[in-house]
ZAMARGU-4260 file (C-alpha; in steps of 0.2 Angstrom, whole numbers, plus 5000, padded with zeros to 4 digits):
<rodrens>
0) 5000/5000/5000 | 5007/5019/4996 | 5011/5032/5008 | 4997/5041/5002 | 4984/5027/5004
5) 4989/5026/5021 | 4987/5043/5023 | 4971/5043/5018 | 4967/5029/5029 | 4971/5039/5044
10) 4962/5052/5038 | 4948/5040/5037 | 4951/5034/5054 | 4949/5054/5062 | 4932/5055/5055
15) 4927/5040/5061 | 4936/5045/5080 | 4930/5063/5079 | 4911/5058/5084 | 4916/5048/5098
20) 4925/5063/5105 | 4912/5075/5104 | 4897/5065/5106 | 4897/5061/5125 | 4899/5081/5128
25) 4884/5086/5118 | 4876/5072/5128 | 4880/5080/5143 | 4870/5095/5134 | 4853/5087/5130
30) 4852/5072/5139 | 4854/5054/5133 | 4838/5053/5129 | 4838/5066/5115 | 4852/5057/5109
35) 4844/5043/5105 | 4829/5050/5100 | 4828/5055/5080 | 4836/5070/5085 | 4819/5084/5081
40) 4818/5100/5089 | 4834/5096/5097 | 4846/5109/5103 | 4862/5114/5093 | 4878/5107/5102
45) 4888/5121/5111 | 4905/5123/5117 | 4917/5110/5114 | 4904/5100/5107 | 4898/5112/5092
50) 4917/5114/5089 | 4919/5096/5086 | 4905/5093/5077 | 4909/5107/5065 | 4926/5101/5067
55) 4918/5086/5060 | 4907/5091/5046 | 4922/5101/5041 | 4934/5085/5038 | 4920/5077/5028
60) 4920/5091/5015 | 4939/5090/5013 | 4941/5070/5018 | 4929/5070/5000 | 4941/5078/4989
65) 4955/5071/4995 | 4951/5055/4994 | 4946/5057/4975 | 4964/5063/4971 | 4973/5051/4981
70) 4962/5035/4973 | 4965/5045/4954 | 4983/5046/4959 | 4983/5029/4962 | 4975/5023/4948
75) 4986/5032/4937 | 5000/5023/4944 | 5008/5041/4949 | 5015/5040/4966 | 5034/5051/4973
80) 5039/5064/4984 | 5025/5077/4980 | 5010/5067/4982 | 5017/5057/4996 | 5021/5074/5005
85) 5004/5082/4999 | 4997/5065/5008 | 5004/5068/5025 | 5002/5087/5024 | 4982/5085/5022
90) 4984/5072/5037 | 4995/5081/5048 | 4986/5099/5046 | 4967/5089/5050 | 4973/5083/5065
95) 4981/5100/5072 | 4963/5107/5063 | 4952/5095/5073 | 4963/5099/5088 | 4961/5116/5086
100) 4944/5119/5082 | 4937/5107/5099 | 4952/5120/5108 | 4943/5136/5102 | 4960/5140/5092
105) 4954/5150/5077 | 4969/5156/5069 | 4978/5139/5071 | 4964/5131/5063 | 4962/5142/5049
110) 4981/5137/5046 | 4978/5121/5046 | 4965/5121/5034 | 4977/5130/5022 | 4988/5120/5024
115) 4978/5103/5021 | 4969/5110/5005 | 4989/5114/4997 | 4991/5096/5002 | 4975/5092/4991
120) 4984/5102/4978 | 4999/5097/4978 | 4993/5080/4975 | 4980/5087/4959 | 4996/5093/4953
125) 5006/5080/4949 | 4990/5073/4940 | 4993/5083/4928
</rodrens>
């Protein structure tokens, strides 16, 4: 398997992690109850909680793209130093993002943000 596939199984594996992080504090929020329930009329998460789930929706958007590039890469047999560090780049900056974000660190996020979509790029670059 290729650096970047692992990458992108570690990526995987963080928004997979991220809802059992936040999940127990929004809990504490609405009660167990809510839930379990279907979730209607249900209060927004705040705090630490609305961050990571944020946090959260926010990998998915970006986990989506990168995965595409990584599986084209891949296919086209196209694999060196760039995309592998374009891979670990995306990882590495969507952990300090999560991180981050549940902290209520806004400019560190939006850092890491940046530098997880050049990763992207970097990788959609030598695609071409």
């Amino acid at each position: 398997m290729t650096s970047e596939l692992w990458a992108l199984l570690w990526s995987t594996i963080l928004c997979l992690v991220l809802p059992v992080l936040y999940s127990p504090l929004y809990s504490r929020q609405v009660g167990q109850a809510a839930m379990i329930g279907n979730r209607e009329n249900i209060l927004e998460p705040t705090g630490a909680a609305g961050r990571g789930l944020r946090a959260h929706r926010n990998l998915v958007e970006n986990l989506l793209p990168f995965a595409i590039v990584v599986l084209i890469a891949r296919a086209a047999g196209i694999s060196n130093g760039m995309t592998v560090l374009g891979a670990w780049l995306f990882l590495g900056a969507r952990v300090v993002h999560t991180t981050s974000y549940i902290a209520g660190i806004p400019g560190i996020r939006t850092l890491a943000w940046i530098v997880g979509a050049v990763g992207t790029v970097l990788i959609i670059v030598q695609i071409f």
